[in-house]
Each structure stands twice: as C-alpha cells, then as structure tokens.
N, C-alpha and C positions, 0 to 999 in steps of 0.2 A: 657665811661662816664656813671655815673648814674644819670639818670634821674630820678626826682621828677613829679610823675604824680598826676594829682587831684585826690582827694577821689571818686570824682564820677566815674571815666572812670575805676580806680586803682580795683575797685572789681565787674567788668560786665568782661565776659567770651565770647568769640567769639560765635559764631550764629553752633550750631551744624547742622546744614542744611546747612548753608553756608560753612562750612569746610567739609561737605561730598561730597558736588558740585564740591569739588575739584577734588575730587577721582575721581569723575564722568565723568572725562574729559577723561579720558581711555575710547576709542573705543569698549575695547573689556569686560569692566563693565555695566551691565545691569542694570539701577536704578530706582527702586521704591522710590527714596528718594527725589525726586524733589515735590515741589509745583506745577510745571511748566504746565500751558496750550500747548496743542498738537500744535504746527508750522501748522497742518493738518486743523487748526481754524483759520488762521490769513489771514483777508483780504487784502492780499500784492498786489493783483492787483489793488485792488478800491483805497488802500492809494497812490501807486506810484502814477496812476492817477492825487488824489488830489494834492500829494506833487508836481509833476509836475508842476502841475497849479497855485500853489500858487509860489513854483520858479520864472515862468516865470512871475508872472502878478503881485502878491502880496510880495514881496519879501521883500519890504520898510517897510512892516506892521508887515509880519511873522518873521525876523530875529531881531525886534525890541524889547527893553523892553516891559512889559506887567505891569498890576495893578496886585499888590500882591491877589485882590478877584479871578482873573480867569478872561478868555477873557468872554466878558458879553455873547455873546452869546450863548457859551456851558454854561455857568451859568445858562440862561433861559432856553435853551433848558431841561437842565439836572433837574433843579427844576419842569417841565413842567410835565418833564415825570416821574419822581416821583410821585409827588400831581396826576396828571391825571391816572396813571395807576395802582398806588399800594397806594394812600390816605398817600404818607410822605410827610410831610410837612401842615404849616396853614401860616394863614396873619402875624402871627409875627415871621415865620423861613425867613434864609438867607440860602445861600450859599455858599461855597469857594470851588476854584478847588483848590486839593492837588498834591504834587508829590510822588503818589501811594497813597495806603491805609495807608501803615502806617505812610505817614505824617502825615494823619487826627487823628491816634490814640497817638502820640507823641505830636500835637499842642494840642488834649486834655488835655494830661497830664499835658504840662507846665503850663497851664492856670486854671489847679485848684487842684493841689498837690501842696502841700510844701513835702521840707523835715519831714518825722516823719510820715505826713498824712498814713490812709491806703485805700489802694483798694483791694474789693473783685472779684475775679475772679474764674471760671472754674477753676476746678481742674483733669486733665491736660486742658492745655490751649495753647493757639498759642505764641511759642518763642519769635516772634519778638518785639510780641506785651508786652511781661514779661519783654523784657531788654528793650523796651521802657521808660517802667514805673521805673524798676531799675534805669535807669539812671539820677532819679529824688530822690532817694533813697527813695521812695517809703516804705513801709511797705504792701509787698502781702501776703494775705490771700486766701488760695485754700479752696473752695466750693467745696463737693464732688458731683457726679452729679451720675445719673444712665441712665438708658435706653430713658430715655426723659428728661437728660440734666440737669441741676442744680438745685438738691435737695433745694426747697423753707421753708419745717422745718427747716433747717439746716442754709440758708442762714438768713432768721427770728433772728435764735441766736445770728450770727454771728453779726450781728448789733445791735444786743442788747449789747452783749457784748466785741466788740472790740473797743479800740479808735480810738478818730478820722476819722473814717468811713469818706468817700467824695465821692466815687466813685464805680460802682457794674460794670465792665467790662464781656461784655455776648458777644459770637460769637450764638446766638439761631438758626441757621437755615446751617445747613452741617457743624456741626461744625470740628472745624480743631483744634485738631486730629483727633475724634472722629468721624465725616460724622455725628453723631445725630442730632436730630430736638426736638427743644422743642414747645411741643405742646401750641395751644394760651390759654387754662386753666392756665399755667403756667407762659408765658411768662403777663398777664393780674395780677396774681399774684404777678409778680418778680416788677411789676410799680407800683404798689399800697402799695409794702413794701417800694419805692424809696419815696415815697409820705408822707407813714406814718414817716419815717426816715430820712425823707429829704438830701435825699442823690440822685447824678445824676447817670444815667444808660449812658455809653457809650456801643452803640448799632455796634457790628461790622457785618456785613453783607456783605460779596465780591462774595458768592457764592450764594445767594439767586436766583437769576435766572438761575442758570444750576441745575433746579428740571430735573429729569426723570422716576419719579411714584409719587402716590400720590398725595393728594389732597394742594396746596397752603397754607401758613399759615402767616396771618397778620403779616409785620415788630410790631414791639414793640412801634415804632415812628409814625405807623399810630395813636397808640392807645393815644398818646399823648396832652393831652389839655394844658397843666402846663407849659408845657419850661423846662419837666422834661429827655428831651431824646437827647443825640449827637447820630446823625447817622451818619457810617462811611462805605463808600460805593468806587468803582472803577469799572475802563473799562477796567483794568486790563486781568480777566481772562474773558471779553464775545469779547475784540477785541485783545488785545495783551500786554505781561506785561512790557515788553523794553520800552512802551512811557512812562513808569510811571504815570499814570494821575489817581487818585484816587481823591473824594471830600468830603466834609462833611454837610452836613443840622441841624441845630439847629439853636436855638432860635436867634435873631439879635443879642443883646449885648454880646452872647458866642462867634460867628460870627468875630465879632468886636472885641474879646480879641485876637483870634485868627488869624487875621489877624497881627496886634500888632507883634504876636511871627511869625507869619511867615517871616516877614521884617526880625526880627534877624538872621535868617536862612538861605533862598536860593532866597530871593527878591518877587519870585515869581516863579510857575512851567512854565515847556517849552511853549512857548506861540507858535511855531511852530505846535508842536504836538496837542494843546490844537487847534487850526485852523483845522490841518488836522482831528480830531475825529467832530468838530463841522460842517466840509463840509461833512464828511461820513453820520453825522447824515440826512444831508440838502437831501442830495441825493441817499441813500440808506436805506433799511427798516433794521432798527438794528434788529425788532422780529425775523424776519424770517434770518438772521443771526442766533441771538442767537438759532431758532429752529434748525439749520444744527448742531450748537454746540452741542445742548442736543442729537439730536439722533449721532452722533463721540460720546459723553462720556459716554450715554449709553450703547451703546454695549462693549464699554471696560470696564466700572465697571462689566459689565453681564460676557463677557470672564475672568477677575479676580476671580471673583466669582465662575463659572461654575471651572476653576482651582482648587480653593483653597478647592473646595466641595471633587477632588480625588485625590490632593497629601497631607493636609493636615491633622494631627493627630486629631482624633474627637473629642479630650482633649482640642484643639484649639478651642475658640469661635472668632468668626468673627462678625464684624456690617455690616447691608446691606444697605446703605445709600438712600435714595430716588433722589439725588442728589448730586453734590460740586466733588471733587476730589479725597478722601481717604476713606480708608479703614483703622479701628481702628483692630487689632489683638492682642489675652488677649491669653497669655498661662499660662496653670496652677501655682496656688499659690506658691509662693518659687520660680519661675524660672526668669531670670534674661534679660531682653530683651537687654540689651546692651551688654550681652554677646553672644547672641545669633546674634546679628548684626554684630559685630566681625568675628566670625565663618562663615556669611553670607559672609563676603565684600572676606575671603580669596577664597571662591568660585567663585566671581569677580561678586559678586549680593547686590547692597546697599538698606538699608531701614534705619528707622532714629527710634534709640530708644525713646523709651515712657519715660523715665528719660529727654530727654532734652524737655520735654513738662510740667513739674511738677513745682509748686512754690516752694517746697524743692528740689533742683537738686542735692541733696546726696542723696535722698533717691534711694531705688532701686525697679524701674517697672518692670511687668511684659509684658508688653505691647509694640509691635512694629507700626510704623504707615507706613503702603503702598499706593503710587500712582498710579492711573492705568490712567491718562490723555494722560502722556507724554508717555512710554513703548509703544511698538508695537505688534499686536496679536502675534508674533511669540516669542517677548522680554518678553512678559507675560506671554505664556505656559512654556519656557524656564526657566525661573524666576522663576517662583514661582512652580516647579518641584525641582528644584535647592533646594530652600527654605523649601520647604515640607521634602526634606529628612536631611539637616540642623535642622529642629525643631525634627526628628526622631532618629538622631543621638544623640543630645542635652537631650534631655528627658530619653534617655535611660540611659544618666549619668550621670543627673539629681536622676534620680530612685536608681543607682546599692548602 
C-alpha cells in the first residue's frame, strides 16, 4: 500500500543518535555516541526504596491520573529550588513538569511557531531539539558560534534581517555538541537583543549542574525581568534519564499555553516517577548527589582528554569542556566527519558526526562529537586509541 503521510512528518529524518543507539547494542562496539548518563550515577537503591513505599502504602495515588501541571509538589519543590539556589524564576513564573527535556522544548515550539515563523539557533545545535522545531516546519537559521558560543554580531543581523523571527533557541552552558559555555557578557547580551527585537529566548539548560572546573555562570532566566525567557530544564542527567521527567519555568500565561498543548499530547508526565523524584528530593540531599556525579564525570572527561592528548593527530583540535557530557572534535578544513565516523563504526567504535548536528544537514562537517559519561576507563583508552589511528589513517588520504 502507499501511504500518504503529512507534510509535516513526510520531510523530518530519524534522529542520527537514535539510529546509532542501535548499532550500539553490539556488546562488542564501544560508543562514544550516546548522550547517556553513567548507570554508575543512578540512585537505584534510594528509588527502589521509595518506589517500594509508594507500592505498598500509596499506590491509589501513584498509579492514578495526575494534573497535566505536574504533581504540585515536585512543582514546589522544583520551583523552590530554582528561585532559591540559582535566582530562576519571579512572582509572575509558573511551572510545568515535562516528559523529559525535550517536551519542554517541543510545548515551546507549538505554542509560539506557526508555520513559516523562524527560529534562530546554535549552529551546530542539539538534534532533537532541530527536528523538534522541523516538525512545526519551522524556518531554522544557524548562528555561527566560536569559542564562547553564539556569535552576538552575527545574531544582531540575523534579526534584523530575517523574517518573522519569534524565537533565539540557546543551549549556553555545556553546550551539546560543543561542551562550550557562553560567558554571561554574552549571554546578558543575547536578552537584550531578545528585548530590543522582541523576540523569546528559549533557554535550554539540562547540563548546567554537572560543572567540574570553573567558575558558575548565571542561567540567562535569572537575568530575566520581562517574561522574556522559557527555561527548559531536567532530572534527567543528575538522577536518571528512563523516568523522563524534565520541566520548564516561564512566565504564567506561557505556562498556561503550554499546558493547553500538553493535554493534546500525553495528558500529563508519569505521575509515579514524578512521586518517586519528589520523595527522593523529601529524603535525600540532591547536592551532594549531584556532587558524586560531578566528581564520576570529571574524571572521565579528564581520562578522555589525557587520551586524546597521545593518540590524537595535533591537526585535531579538541574543546575542554568545564562541564556537561561531550567533547566537540574539529579535524582539519576539507575533511569530512561522517566519513571519518563510518571508517570509526567498522573498527566497532561509534561517535555521531558533526553534520547531523547542523541546520543545513547536507552540508558536510568536519567535526565529530564524543561522549565520555557512559564508556568505561578501559572503553575510553580502548576507544579513542582505536580512533586516534582511524583520524591517522584518514588524513593520510585525505592528504596523498
């Protein structure tokens, strides 16, 4: 039979992360190509615990419908700790729990893209969040970025000169692909062009607390007086990413659109899960959590690193992230990272070309993006030794 599919679904492309996931299921492939938080992070005793207890005692509550906002009290709680600990949020933001992050950056989009509209984003930028937006058919515009993240000349133009402008899509802090941080000169800059252009910033932020050097750098959302910032945030990668619970803070009446769309969607997120992280919070200290997580991803960014310093060609530049999960890798002008990823995966080693992070996904990068979360010290010398002599072979006929 031929099927007649909508315009919409008819021209988005599967999730190049997600079809490399596949490959990944081979025991005996080593993958840098995961987003994935280390299993070595996830507090499975505390939750069984909780879930236990909610089984036995709460079970009428936990297996029940929920309010499409999120169970109120991970709502407080989560708004609490926000406004109290990193100043996001004022008297006129709300909250919604999401199912993960990128429901928050998807209810964005319904709620203030039409077709035609454009959004400017990162250039390269996070997949998911690109066929998010595609599937609103969108009009994306890639901002080129440098070493502190989204060239602000450049974006200036951009909204001078493109139509219909609505939305500036920013990951500022570990960003993915990239691991960069944009400095808060910039990021106070990037609000004030939203201000003058009146245009919203949706603020993506899921790594911002797994820093491990360096000094803290204000969300974009603290900076916010206007109702000019969606923040979109998850407990994803500081407890675990299988419960899907991701949420978002902005202004009430966004809030309230956003709710609206989430009704049409999935009713509401797991109101189980969304219990279990709200008893975890009740009973266990999340910081100190998260500090077990920063010093585990630390030293595997460090071991990455310390790797790619002696099998790596010196032609290779690398970013040293201060935080988040990846590692950005640029090989010289001309050379083709989806080819070089190819040539990778037969050696039974995956990483996820820099093309399927691009607003023009013909074009051809040279850039590959490595995980060092999930890999094991042993799957990381292994690997990226592997890989070292892959970019050596490559180059050499690249060159001849």
């Amino acid at each position: 039979m031929q099927y007649q599919f909508s315009d919409r679904i008819s021209g988005l492309k599967p999730s190049a992360i997600r079809e490399i996931l596949k490959v990944t299921q081979d025991p005996s492939v080593i993958s840098f190509a995961a987003g994935n938080p280390s299993p070595e992070s996830f507090p499975a005793a505390e939750m069984a615990e909780i879930a236990t207890d909610l089984f036995r005692n709460r079970a009428g509550e936990a297996l029940q419908y929920g309010m499409t906002e999120g169970y109120m009290p991970l709502r407080q709680q989560t708004a609490k700790r926000l406004r109290e600990k990193y100043r996001i949020g004022t008297d006129g933001d709300d909250l919604i729990i999401t199912s993960g992050g990128q429901q928050a950056l998807e209810l964005a989009a319904k709620v203030f893209l039409n077709e035609g509209d454009t959004l400017i984003c990162e250039d390269p930028s996070f997949v998911g969040a690109l066929n998010a937006f595609r599937s609103y058919r969108v009009r994306l515009v890639g901002c080129p970025t440098d070493e502190l993240g989204m060239r602000m000349d450049i974006l200036e133009n951009l909204l001078k000169t493109q139509p219909r402008v609505k939305v500036i899509y920013t990951i500022p802090t570990f960003q993915n692909p990239s691991g960069r941080t944009m400095p808060e000169s910039r990021r106070r800059e990037m609000l004030a062009l939203a201000e003058k252009y009146n245009v919203m910033i949706l603020e993506d932020n899921p790594y911002f607390e797994l820093r491990y050097s360096g000094e803290p750098v204000p969300a974009i959302k603290s900076m916010d007086v206007n109702g000019r910032v969606i923040y979109a945030g998850s407990y994803s990668k500081v407890l675990a990413p299988g419960i899907r619970m991701g949420f978002a803070c902005a202004p009430r009446e966004v809030i309230g659109k956003m709710v609206v769309a989430k009704q049409t969607s999935d009713v509401h997120s797991n109101l189980f899960f969304q219990m279990v992280i709200s008893e975890y919070l009740n009973r266990y200290d999340l910081d100190a959590h998260i500090e077990q997580v920063r010093g585990l991803y630390r030293h595997k960014r460090d071991v990455m690193l310390d790797a790619i310093g002696r099998h790596f060609d010196k032609r290779v530049s690398v970013t040293h992230p201060d935080g988040g999960l990846f590692l950005w890798v640029q090989l010289p002008d001309g050379c083709d990272g989806f080819a070089l990823c190819e040539r990778a995966g037969v050696q039974k080693v995956a990483a996820v070309p820099g093309v399927s992070f691009l607003v023009n996904d013909e074009m051809k990068s040279p850039g590959i993006r490595l995980n060092f979360s999930l890999p094991s010290d042993s799957q990381i010398e292994t690997g990226i030794a592997i890989l070292g002599k892959v970019i050596e072979d490559y180059l050499k006929e690249v060159e001849a």
